[in-house]
C-alpha positions in Angstrom: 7.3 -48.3 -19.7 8.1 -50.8 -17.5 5.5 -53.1 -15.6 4.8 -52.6 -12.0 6.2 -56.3 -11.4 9.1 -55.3 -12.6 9.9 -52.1 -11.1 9.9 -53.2 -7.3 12.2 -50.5 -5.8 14.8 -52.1 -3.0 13.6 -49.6 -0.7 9.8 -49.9 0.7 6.8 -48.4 0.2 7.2 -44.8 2.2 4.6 -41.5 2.4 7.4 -39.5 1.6 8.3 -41.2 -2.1 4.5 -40.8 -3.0 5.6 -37.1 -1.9 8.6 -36.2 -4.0 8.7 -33.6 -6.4 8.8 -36.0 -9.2 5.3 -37.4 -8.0 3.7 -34.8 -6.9 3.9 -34.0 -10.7 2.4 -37.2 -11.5 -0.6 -37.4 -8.8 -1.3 -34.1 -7.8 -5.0 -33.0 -9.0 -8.1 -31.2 -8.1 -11.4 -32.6 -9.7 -13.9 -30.3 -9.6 -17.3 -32.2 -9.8 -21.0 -29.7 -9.6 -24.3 -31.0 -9.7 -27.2 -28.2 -10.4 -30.4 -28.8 -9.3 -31.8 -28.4 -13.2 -34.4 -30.6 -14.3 -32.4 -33.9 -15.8 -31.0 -33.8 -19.1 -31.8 -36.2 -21.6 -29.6 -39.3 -21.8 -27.8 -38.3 -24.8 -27.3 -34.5 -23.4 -24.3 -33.0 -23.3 -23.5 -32.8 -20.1 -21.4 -29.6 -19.4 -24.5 -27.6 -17.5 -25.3 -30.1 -15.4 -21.9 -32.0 -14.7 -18.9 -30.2 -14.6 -15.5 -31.7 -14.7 -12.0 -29.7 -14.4 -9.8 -32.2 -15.1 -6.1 -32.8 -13.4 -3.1 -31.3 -15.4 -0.3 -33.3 -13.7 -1.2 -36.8 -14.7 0.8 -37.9 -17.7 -1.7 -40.6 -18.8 -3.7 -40.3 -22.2 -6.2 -43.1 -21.1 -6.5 -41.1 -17.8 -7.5 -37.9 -19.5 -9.4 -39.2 -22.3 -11.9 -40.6 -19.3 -12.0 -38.1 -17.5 -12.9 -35.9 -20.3 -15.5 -37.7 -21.6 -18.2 -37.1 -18.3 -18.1 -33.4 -20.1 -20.1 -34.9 -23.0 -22.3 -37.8 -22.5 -24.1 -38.7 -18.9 -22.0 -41.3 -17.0 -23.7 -44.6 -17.1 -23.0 -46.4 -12.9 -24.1 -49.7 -12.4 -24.4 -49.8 -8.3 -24.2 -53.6 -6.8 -25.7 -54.4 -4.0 -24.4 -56.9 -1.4 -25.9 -56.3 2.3 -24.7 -55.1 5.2 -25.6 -52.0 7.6 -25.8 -49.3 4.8 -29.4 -52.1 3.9 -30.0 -52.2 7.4 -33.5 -51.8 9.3 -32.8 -50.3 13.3 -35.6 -51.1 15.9 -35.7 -46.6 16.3 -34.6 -43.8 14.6 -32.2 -43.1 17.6 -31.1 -47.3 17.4 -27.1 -46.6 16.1 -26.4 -50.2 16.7 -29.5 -52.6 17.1 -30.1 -52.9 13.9 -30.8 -56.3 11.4 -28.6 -55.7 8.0 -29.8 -57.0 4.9 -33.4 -55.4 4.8 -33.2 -53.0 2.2 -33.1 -53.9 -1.9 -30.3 -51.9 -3.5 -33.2 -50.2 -5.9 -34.8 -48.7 -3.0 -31.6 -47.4 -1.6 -30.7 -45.9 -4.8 -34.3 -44.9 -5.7 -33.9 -42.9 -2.0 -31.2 -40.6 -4.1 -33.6 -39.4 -6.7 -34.4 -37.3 -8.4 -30.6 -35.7 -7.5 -28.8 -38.8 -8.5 -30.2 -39.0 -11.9 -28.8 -35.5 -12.7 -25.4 -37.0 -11.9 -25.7 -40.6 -14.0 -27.9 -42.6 -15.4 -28.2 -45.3 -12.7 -28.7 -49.4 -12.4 -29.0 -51.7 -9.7 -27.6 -55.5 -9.3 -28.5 -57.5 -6.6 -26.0 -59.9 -5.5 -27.0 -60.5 -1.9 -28.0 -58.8 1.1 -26.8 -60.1 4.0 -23.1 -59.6 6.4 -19.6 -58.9 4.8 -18.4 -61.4 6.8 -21.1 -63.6 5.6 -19.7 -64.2 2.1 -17.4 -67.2 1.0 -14.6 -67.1 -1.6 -16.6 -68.7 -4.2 -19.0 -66.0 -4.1 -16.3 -63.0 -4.1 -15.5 -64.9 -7.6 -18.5 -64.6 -8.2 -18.7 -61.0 -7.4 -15.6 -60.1 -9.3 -17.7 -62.0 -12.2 -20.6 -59.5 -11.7 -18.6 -56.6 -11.6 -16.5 -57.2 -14.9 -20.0 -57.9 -16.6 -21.4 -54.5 -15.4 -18.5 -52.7 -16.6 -18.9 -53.9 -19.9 -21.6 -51.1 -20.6 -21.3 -49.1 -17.3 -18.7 -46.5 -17.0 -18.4 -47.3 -13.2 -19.5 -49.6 -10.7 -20.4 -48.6 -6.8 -20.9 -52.1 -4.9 -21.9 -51.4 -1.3 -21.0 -53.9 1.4 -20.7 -54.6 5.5 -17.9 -52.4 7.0 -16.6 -55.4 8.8 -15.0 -56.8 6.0 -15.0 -54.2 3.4 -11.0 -53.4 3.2 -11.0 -57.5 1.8 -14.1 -56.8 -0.7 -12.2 -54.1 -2.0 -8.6 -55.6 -2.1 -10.0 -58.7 -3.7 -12.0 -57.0 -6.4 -8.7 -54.2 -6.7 -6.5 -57.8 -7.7 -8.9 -59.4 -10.0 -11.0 -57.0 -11.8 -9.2 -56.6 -15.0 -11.4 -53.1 -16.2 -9.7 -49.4 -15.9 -12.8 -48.2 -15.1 -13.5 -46.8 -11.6 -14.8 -49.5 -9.2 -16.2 -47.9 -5.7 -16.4 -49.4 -2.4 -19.2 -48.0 0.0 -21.2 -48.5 3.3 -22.8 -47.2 6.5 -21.9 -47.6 10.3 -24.9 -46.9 11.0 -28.4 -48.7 9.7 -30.7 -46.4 6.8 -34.0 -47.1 8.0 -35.9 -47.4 11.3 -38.8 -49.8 12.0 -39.3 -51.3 8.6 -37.7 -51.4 5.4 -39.6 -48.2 4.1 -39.9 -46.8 7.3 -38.2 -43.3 8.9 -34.5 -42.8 8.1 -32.2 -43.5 11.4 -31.0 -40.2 13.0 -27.8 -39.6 11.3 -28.0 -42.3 9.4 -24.4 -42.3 6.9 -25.7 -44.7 4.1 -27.9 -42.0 1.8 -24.4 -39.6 1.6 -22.4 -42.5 1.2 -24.2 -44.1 -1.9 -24.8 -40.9 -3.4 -21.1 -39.5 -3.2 -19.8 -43.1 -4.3 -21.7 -42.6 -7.5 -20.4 -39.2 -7.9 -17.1 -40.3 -7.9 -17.3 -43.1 -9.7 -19.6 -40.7 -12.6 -16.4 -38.4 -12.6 -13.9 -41.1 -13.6 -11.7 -39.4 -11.1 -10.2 -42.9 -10.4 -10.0 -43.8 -13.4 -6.7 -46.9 -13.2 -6.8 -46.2 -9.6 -8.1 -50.0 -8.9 -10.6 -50.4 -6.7 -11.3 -47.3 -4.3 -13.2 -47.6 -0.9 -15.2 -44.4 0.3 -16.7 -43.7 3.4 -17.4 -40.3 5.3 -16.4 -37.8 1.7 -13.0 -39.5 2.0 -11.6 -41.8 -0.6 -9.3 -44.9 -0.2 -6.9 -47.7 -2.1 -8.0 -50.6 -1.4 -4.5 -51.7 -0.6 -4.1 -49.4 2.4 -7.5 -48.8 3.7 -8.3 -50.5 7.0 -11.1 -50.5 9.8 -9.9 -49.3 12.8 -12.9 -48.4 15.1 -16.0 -50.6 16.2 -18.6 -47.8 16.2 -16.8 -44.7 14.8 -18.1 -43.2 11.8 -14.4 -42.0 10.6 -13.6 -45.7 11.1 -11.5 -46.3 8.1 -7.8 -44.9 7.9 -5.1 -45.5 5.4 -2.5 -45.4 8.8 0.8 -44.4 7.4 -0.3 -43.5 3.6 -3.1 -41.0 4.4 -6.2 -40.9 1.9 -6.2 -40.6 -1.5 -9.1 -37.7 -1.5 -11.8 -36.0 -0.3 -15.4 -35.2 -1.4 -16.2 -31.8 0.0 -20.3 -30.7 -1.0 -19.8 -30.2 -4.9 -15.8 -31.1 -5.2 -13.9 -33.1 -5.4 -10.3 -33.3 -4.8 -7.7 -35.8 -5.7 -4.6 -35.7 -3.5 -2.3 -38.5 -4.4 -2.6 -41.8 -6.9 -1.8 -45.6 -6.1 1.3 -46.6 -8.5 0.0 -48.9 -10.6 -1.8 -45.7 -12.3 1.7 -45.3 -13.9 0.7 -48.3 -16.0 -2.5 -46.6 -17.2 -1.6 -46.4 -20.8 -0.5 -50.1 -21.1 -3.2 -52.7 -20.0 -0.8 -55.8 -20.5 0.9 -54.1 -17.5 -1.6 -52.2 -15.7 -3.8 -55.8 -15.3 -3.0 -58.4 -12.5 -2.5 -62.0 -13.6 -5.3 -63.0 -11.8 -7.6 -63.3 -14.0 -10.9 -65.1 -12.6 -12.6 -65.7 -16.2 -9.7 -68.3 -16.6 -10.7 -70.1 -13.5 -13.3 -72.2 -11.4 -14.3 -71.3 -7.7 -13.0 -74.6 -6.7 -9.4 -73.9 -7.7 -9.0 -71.1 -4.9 -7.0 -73.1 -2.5 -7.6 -72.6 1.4 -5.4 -70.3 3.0 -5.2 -68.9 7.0 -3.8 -66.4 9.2 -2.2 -67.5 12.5 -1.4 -64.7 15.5 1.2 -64.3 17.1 1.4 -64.1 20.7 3.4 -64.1 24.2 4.6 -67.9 24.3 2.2 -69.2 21.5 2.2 -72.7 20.4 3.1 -74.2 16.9 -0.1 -76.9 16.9 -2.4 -74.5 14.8 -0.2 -74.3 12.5 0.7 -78.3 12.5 -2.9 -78.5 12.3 -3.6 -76.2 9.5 -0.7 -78.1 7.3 -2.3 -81.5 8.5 -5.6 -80.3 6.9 -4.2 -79.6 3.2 -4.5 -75.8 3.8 -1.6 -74.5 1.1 -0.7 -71.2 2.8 -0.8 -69.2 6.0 0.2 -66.1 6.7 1.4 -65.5 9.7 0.7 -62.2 11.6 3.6 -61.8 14.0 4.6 -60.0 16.6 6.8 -56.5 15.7 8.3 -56.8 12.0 6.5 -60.6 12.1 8.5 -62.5 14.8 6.9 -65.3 16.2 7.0 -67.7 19.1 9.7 -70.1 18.9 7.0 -73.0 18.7 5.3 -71.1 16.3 8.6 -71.3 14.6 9.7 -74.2 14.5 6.5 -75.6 13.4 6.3 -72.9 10.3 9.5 -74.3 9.7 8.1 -78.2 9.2 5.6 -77.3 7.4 7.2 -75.1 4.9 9.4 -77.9 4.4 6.2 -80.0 3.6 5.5 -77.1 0.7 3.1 -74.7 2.2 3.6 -71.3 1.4 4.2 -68.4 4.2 4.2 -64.7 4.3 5.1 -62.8 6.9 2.9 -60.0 8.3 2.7 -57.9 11.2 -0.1 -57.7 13.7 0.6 -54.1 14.6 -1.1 -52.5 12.1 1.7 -50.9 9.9 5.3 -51.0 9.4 6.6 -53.1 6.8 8.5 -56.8 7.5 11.8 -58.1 5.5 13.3 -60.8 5.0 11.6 -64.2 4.5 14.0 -67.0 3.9 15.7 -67.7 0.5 15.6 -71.6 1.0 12.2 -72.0 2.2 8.7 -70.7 0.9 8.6 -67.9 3.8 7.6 -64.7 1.8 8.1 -61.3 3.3 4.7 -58.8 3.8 6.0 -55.8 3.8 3.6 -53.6 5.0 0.8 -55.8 3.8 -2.3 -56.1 6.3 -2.9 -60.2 7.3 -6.2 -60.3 5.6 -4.8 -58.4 2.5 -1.5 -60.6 2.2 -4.0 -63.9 3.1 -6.1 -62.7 -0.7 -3.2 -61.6 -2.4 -1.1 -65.0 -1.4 -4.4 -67.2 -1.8 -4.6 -65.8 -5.3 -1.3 -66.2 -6.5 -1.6 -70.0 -5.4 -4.6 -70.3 -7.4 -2.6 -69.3 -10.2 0.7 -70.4 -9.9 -0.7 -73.7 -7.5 3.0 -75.6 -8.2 5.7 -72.5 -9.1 6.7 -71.1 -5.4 9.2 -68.4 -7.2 6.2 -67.3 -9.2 4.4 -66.8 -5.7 6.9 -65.2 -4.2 7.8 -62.5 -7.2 3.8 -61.8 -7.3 3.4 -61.0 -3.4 6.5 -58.7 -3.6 5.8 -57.3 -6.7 2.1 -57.3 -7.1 1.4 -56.8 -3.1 4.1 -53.8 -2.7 3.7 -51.5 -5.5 6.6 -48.7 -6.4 6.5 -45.5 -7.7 9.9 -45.2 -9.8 11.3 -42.2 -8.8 14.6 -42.5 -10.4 15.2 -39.3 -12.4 15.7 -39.4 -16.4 19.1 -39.8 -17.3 20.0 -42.1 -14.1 19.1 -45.2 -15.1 15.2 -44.2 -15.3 12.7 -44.0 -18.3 
């Protein structure tokens, strides 16, 4: 089976290939998850009273089965990482939705919050990386965490790592590119704080964190995502990294996948699994089911700077001049439309291009995909890549490909834009 670099379709991404007949075949499942309220098992229990597990029937992946089979007899070992933000978070009242200090709570206490319920579910273990603001975190340190999570994985049959929602579509699209395990990786949060007072104080009125946590271990327990990548779950829905984005300052259903729509749903004791990122194809073949970017095989320092610039009514070129002057090696630019830009902004992406920094092309509306880029100079199109998302994935592909532009360029439209094949056997298909 081909790779997914190599099977980059002419067309782009759309909601209705994910739909065809062809893929619905491939993706379509219903996972069927029940937790009892029984006394917990021993560790080395079968599992089958206590954790139930129908698995999908469509997917053609032996790795994927296998996985997914194998919750039905032993408990799930879930290592949950802890890294701050609002889901740790201490409000000044129980009725305080937003004046709050994140960073207060120790992921063990969170989780210890969960049992004795959780326990019945997986046997569960705690790393704490940090606890303070998603936005608070450098690049070094999400090498770090990619680091953490790889070790976890090494004994865990899943990791959860809980993070700010301001920044938690980049935690999960960085860890999606770099971790190199199968195994289910959750994102999860809160919009609103977990505790009131102090850090063992009253839980907030309404407070999301404590479903959250506990239905991100569920899911990653079930192996339901099992080659998915990285997943991000808030409010019983399920995300790819790739797609997911914020899209409300306060809202609780804040995270949409816009065009793409979710990948599930966690509904009480089920859950269901409605469609499957494309690089699940690749399941049985790790060679082609891993990215390149593979951060064991390099040093925090080699991550080159990259930047976004906006696009705007009549903006000027100097940020970007400026930017170039400064060494950074890449910008992506988030343009007006399908990515146009200001005819300053232009001109001056065109100079510096020229000087070897390396451009994609994004859009700042939020979806809709971008073509183009030019075939002479390092101007990459986005497609329907987010600005933050293209900034990790270009970033990345610097880092490992610092001097080969053409390298670059097939890994943001390969890598960054993943196809299902849907060419039918017999047509030039597998």
């Amino acid at each position: 089976m081909p790779s997914l670099q190599d099977r980059l379709l002419s067309s782009p991404r759309r909601l209705g290939a994910i739909l065809t007949p062809v893929i619905t075949a491939v993706v379509a499942a219903a996972v069927v998850l029940a937790v009892t309220a029984q006394p917990q098992p021993p560790a080395d229990a079968p599992l089958d009273h206590a954790l139930g597990v129908t698995g999908p029937e469509g997917i053609r992946s032996v790795a994927y089965t296998q996985a997914v089979a194998a919750v039905k007899t032993k408990k799930p070992k879930v290592t949950v990482i802890g890294t701050g933000g609002t889901i740790s978070g201490v409000a000044t009242s129980r009725s305080s939705f937003t004046n709050y200090q994140s960073g207060r709570i120790a992921i063990s206490d969170l989780v210890g919050q969960l049992q004795p319920e959780i326990g019945e579910v997986a046997d569960v273990t705690t790393v704490q990386f940090g606890n303070k603001g998603s936005g608070g975190y450098s690049m070094a340190e999400f090498h770090a965490l990619t680091l953490a999570v790889e070790s976890a994985l090494r004994t865990s049959d899943g990791v959860v790592v809980t993070s700010g929602t301001d920044t938690m579509e980049e935690f999960a699209y960085w860890l999606d590119l770099t971790v190199q395990s199968q195994k289910p990786v959750v994102l999860t949060g809160a919009m609103r704080p977990w505790a009131a007072g102090t850090p063992d104080g009253p839980q907030v009125i309404g407070a999301d964190g404590p479903a959250n946590l506990y239905n991100s271990i569920v899911l990653a327990a079930s192996q339901s995502t099992y080659c998915y990548g990285t997943v991000l779950l808030l409010g019983d829905e399920f995300h790819a990294a790739r797609d997911v984005t914020k899209t409300s300052t306060h809202r609780m259903d804040t995270f949409q996948s816009r065009e793409l729509g979710v990948l599930g749903w966690i509904d009480g004791p089920n859950i269901k699994v409605g469609r499957a990122p494309a690089r699940v194809d690749d399941c049985d073949s790790k060679r082609h089911w891993r990215t390149p970017f593979d951060l064991s095989r390099i040093q925090p320092a080699a991550l080159p700077r990259v930047e976004v610039v906006y696009g705007y009514q009549q903006a000027g070129g100097e940020a970007i001049t400026a930017f170039a002057a400064a060494g950074v090696k890449g910008i992506v630019t988030a343009g007006t439309g399908a990515g146009g830009l200001s005819s300053a902004q232009s001109s001056a992406r065109s100079a510096a291009a020229q000087s070897g920094v390396v451009f994609v092309t994004a859009s700042r509306t939020g979806s809709g995909s971008t073509y183009g880029g030019s075939s002479s100079l390092p101007i990459v199109a986005g497609d329907d890549l987010l600005p933050q998302k293209a900034r990790l994935l270009l970033l990345l592909s610097l880092a490992f490909s610092p001097t080969d532009t053409a390298k670059v360029r097939e890994w943001v439209t390969t890598l960054g834009n993943p196809e299902w094949d849907t060419t039918p056997k017999g047509a030039g298909g597998n």
